[in-house]
C-alpha positions as CSV (number, residue, x, y, z in Angstrom):
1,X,51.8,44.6,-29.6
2,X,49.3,41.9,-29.1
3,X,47.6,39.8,-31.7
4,X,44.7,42.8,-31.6
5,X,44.6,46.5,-31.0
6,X,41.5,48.0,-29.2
7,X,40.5,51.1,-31.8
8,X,40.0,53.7,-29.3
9,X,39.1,56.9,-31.4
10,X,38.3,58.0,-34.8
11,X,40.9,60.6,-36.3
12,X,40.1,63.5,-38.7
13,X,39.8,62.1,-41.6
14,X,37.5,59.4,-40.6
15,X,40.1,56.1,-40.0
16,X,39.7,54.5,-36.4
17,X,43.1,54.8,-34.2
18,X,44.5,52.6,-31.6
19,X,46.3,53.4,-28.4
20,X,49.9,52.8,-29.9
21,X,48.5,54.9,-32.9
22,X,47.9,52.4,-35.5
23,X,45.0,53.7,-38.3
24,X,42.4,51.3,-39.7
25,X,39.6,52.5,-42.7
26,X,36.2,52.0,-41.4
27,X,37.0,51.6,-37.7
28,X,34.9,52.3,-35.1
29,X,35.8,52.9,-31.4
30,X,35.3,49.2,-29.3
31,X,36.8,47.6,-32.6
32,X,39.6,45.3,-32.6
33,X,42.4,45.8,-35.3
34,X,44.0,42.4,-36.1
35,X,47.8,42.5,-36.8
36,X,47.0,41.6,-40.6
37,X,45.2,44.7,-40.6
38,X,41.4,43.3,-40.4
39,X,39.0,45.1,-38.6
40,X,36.6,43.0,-36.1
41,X,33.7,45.1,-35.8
42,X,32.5,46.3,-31.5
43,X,29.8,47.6,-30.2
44,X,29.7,50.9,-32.1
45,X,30.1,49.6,-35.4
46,X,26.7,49.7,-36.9
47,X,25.8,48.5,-40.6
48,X,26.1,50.9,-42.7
49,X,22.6,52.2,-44.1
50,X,23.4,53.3,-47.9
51,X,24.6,50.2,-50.4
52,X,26.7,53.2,-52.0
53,X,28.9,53.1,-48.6
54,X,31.8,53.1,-48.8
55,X,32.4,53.8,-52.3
56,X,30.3,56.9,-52.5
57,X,32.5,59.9,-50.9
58,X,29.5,61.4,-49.7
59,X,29.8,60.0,-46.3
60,X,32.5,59.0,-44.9
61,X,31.1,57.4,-41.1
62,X,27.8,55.6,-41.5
63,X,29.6,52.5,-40.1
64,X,29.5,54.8,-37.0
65,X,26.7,54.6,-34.6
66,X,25.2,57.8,-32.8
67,X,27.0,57.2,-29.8
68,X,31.1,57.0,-31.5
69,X,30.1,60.0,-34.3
70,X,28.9,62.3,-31.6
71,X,32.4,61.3,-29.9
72,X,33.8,61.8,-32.9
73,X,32.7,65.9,-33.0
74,X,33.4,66.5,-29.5
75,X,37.0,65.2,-29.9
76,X,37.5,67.5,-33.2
77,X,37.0,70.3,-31.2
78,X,38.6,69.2,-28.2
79,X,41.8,68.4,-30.1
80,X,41.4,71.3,-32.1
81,X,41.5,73.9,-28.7
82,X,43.8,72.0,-26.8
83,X,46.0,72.4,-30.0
84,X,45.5,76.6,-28.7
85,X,45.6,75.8,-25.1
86,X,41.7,76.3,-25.0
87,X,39.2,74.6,-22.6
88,X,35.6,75.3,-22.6
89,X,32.5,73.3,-22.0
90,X,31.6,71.3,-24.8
91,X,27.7,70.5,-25.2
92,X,26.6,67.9,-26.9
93,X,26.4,67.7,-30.6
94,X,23.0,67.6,-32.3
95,X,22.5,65.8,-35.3
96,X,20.2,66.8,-38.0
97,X,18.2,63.6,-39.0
98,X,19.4,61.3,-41.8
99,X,17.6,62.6,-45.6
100,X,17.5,66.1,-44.2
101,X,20.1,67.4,-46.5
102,X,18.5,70.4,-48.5
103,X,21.2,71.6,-51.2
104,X,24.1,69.5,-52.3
105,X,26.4,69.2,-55.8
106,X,26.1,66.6,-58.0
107,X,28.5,65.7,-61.4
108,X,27.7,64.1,-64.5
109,X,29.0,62.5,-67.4
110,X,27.8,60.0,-70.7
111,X,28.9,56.5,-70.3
112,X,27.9,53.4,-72.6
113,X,24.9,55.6,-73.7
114,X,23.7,56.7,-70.1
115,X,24.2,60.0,-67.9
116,X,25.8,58.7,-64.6
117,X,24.9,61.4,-62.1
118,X,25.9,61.4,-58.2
119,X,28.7,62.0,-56.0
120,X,32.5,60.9,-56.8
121,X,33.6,58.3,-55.7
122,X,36.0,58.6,-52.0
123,X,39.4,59.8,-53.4
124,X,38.6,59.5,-56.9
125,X,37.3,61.0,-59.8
126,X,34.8,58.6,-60.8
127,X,31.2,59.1,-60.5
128,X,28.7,56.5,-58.6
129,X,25.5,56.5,-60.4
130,X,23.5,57.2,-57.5
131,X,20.4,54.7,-56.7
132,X,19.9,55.5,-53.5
133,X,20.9,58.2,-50.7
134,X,20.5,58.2,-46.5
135,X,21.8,62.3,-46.6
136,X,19.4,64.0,-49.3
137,X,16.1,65.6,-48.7
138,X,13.4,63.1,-50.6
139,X,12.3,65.5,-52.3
140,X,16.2,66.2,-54.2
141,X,16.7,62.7,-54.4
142,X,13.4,62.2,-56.4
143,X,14.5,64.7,-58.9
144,X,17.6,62.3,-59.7
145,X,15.9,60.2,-62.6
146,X,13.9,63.1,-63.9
147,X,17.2,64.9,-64.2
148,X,19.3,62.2,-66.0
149,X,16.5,62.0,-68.1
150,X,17.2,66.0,-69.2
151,X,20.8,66.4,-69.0
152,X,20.7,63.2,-71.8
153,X,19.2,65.8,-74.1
154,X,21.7,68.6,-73.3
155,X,25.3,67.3,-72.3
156,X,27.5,66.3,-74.6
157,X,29.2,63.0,-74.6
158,X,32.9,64.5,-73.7
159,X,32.4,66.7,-71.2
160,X,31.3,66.5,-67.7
161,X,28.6,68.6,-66.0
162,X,28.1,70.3,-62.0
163,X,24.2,70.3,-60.5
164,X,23.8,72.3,-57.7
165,X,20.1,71.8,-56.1
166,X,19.0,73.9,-53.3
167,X,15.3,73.9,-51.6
168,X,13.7,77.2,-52.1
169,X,10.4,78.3,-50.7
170,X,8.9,77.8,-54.3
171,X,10.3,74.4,-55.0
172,X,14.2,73.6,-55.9
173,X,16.8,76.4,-57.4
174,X,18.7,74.5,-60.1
175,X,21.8,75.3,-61.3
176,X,23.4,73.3,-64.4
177,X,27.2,74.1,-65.5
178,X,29.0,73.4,-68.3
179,X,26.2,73.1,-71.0
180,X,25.2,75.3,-73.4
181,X,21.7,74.1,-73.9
182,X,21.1,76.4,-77.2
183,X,18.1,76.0,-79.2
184,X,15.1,75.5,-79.4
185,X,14.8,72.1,-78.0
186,X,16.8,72.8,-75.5
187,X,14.6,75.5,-74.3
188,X,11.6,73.4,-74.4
189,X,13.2,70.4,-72.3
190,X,14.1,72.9,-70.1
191,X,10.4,74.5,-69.7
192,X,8.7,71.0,-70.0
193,X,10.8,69.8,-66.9
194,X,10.9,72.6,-65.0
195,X,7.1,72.7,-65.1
196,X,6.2,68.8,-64.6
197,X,8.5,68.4,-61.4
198,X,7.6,71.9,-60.1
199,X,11.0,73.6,-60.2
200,X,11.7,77.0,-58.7
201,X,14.0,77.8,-61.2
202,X,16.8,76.8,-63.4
203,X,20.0,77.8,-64.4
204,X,22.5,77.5,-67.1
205,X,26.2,78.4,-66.9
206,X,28.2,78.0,-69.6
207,X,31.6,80.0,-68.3
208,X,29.4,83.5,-68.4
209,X,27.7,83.0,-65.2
210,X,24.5,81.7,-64.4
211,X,21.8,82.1,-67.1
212,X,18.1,81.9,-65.6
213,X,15.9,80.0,-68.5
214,X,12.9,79.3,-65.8
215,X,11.5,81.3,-63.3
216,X,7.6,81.2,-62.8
217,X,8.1,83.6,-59.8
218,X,10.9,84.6,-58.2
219,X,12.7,82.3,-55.9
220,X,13.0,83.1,-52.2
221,X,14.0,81.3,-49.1
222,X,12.5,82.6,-45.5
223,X,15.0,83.5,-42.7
224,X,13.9,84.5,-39.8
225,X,10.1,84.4,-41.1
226,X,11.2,87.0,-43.8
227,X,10.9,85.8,-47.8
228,X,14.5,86.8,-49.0
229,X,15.2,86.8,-52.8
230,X,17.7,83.8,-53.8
231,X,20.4,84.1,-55.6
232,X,21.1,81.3,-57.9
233,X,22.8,78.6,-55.9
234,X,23.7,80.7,-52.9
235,X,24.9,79.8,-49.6
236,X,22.3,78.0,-47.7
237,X,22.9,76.0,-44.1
238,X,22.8,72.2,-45.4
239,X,19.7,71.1,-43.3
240,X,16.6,73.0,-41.7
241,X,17.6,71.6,-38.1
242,X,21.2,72.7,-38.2
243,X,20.2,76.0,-39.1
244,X,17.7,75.9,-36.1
245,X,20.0,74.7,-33.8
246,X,22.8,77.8,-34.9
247,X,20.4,80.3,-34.8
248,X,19.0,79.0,-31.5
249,X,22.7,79.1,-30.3
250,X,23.5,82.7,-31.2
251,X,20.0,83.5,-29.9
252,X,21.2,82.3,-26.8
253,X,24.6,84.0,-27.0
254,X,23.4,87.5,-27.8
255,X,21.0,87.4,-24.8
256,X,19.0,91.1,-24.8
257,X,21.7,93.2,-26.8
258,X,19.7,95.9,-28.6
259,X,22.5,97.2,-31.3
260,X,24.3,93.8,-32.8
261,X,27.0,93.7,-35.6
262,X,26.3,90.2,-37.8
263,X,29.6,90.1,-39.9
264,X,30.1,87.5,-43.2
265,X,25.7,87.8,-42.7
266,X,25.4,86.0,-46.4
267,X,21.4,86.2,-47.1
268,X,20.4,86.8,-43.3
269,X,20.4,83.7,-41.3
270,X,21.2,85.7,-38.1
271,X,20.4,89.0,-38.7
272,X,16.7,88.4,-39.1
273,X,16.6,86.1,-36.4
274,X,17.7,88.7,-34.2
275,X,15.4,91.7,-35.7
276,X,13.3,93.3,-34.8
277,X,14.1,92.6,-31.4
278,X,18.1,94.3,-32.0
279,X,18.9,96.9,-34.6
280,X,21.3,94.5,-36.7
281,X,24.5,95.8,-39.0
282,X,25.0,93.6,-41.5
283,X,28.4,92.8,-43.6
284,X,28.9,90.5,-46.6
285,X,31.1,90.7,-49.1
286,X,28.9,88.8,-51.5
287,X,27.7,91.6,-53.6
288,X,24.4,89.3,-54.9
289,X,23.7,88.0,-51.2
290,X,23.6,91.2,-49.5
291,X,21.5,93.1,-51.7
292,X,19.3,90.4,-51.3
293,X,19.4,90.5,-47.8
294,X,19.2,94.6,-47.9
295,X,16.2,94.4,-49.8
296,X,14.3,91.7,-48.0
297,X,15.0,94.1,-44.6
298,X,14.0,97.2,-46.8
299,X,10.2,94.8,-47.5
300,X,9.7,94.1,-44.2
301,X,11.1,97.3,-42.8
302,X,13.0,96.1,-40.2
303,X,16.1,97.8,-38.7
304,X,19.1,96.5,-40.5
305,X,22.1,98.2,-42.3
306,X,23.5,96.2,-44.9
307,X,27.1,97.0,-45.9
308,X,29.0,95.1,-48.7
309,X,32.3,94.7,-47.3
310,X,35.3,92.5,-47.4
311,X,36.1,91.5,-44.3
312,X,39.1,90.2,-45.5
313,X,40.6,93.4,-47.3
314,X,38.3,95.7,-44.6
315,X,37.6,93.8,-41.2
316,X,36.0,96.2,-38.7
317,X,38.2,98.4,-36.5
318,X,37.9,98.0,-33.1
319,X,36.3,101.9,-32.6
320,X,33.6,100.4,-35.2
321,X,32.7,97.1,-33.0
322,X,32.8,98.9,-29.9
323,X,29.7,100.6,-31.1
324,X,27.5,97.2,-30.4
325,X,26.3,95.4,-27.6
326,X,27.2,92.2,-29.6
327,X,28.6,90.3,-32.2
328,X,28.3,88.0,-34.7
329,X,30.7,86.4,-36.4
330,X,30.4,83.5,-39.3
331,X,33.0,83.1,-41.6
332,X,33.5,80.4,-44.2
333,X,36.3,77.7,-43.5
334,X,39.4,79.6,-43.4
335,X,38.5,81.3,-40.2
336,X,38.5,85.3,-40.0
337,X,42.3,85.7,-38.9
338,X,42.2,89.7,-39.8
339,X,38.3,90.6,-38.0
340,X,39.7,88.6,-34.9
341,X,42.9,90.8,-34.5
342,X,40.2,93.7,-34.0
343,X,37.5,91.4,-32.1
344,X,40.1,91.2,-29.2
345,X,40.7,94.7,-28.7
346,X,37.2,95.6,-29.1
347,X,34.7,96.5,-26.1
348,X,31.8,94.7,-27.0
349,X,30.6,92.4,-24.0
350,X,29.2,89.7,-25.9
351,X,30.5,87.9,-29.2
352,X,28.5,84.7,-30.9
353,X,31.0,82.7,-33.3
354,X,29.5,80.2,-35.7
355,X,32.2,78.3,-37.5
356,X,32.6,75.1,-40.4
357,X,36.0,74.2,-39.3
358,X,37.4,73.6,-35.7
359,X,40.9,74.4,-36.1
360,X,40.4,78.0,-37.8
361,X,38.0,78.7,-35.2
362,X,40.5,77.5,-32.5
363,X,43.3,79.6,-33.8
364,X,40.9,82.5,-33.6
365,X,39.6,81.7,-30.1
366,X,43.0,81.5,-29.0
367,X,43.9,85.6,-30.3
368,X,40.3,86.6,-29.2
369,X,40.7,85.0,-25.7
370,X,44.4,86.4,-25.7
371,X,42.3,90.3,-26.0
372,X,40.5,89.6,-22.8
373,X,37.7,87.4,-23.6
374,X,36.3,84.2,-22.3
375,X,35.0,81.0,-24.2
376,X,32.0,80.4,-21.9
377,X,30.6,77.4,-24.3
378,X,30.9,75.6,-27.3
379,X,27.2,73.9,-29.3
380,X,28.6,71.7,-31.8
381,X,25.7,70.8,-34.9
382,X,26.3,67.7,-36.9
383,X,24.3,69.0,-39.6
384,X,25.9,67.1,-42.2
385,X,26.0,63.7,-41.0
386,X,28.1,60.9,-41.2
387,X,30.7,63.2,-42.5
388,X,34.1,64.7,-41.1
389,X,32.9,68.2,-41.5
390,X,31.8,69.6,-38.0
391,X,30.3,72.8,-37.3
392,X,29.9,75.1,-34.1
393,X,28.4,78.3,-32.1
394,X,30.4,79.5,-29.7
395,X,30.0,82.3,-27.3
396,X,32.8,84.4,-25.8
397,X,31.9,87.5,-23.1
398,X,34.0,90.1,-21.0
């Protein structure tokens, strides 16, 4: 080993790796790793945006620039199909623009008198008071200092509290847990701030579920150019442009298909990005999300049937896919091991796969490739950037 070790990759979790396999924190491919273990920053090492970085663990690679973290995704998915034998063509990643983020969860806690709110801090508990942020919509991160300024009026000094914001057609869908907020001044701080910074709604939950105390109208997020009602806090793609650039992707995958399953459909995203154009089944297990998304097709009378199914305990049998000219599939991280089993026996020429977590969606590939199928491409979507989490649309045909 010489005095310094070219870093020639970034690994999972964010630490650059050298040829002989040595790991270095904040390391960026083109660095040199000294043998005392100091980093000497290269050409891809750019200065890090946020004065939170590295402390805050919401980013994890904004010493990264474009160039190494669009690397970075291509060989997460790379590594992760080669780990399944798989080769496909690999596009290349697009990156939703810094302050894009739309939702995101936030803690809280009293300290010496103030409410500390922000993310924890990388591999610990504690909280960084957050005074600025390079991910969040403006719009969220204005709400911040407003929102310290209620939760001092309803937390209580021992216990720490979860935020949830989410941008909503009508504003921002809050949801606050572990307060009671009871009373009458409670109610009124509640009212008074939900109506000064133009909330959507908010929500209490106080280990009951989620309580609505403000709702001028009801809260709705459009998919597809359809207004579908919101559940509080429900699943939303982190940034407008990754959800364009997934829904663009499946587009692309389903081609013409006039009769297409969309299977773990949550509020919509893909089924009414398809209608009218397809006659769309939909299945979600979520009982709150699809009878939203039932009843927002039932408004605009399009052709979707909703199901609530678990596709877990009840994945599709292969005589029930081979009714459609395609397929969507979008399951949440751990991958849809049972509905692949059937996906590979099934007939349908087309299938669009939209995944948050390469290796699941590798180990899937592999048993759906194993049935006859072909991975033609792979789009990855760095919608949450300057993070390890990746996400992807793939298509597979017959």
């Amino acid at each position: 080993m010489t005095d310094q070790d070219l870093i020639v990759r970034v690994a999972g979790r964010g630490e650059g790796v050298t040829a002989d396999g040595r790991h270095a924190a904040l390391a960026a491919p083109g660095d040199w790793l000294g043998a005392d273990g100091q980093v000497v920053p290269g050409p891809h090492h750019q200065a890090p945006p946020c004065q939170h970085f590295p402390r805050c663990g919401g980013c994890q690679l904004q010493h990264l620039d474009d160039e190494s973290y669009t690397q970075f995704i291509v060989d997460r998915i790379e590594g992760a199909l080669a780990s399944q034998g798989l080769v496909t063509t690999i596009r290349p990643p697009l990156l939703s623009s810094p302050q894009s983020r739309r939702r995101a969860s936030f803690h809280a806690e009293r300290k010496g008198g103030q409410v500390i709110l922000g993310f924890s801090q990388a591999g610990s508990h504690d909280l960084i008071d957050l005074k600025a942020c390079w991910i969040l919509d403006p719009v969220l991160f204005a709400l911040l200092k407003p929102l310290r300024a209620l939760l001092a009026r309803l937390m209580t000094a021992k216990r720490r509290v979860e935020i949830q914001l989410t941008m909503v057609d009508q504003g921002v869908d809050m949801l606050i847990t572990g307060v009671a907020a009871e009373g009458l001044d409670a109610a009124e701080a509640i009212s008074a701030f939900g109506s000064a910074q133009g909330i959507a709604r908010v929500a209490i939950d106080h280990g009951l579920g989620p309580e609505t105390r403000w709702e001028p109208v009801g809260a709705t997020i459009t998919l597809g150019g359809v207004p579908v009602p919101f559940p509080t806090a429900a699943f939303l793609q982190a940034t407008p442009e990754g959800e364009a650039a997934l829904v663009a992707a499946v587009r692309e995958a389903v081609g013409p298909a006039a009769t297409v399953a969309d299977l773990f459909a949550g509020l919509g995203t893909f089924t009414f990005a398809l209608t009218p154009a397809a006659k769309i089944y939909a299945a979600e297990a979520g009982r709150d999300s699809l009878f939203a998304l039932k009843a927002a097709g039932a408004r605009a009378q399009l052709p979707v049937f909703a199901d609530h199914r678990d596709l877990y305990r009840r994945p599709l049998t292969p005589a029930e896919l081979d009714r459609f000219e395609a397929i969507v599939i979008d399951p949440p991280r751990a991958g849809a091991k049972e509905q692949a089993d059937g996906l590979a026996t099934s007939k349908s020429p087309v299938l669009a796969y939209v995944s948050c977590n390469p290796s699941t969606f590798a180990r899937d590939a592999k048993t759906i490739c194993e049935g006859g199928y072909q991975l033609d491409w792979i789009q990855p979507v760095g919608q949450f950037r300057w993070s390890t989490h990746i996400e992807l649309a793939a298509k597979f045909s017959r």
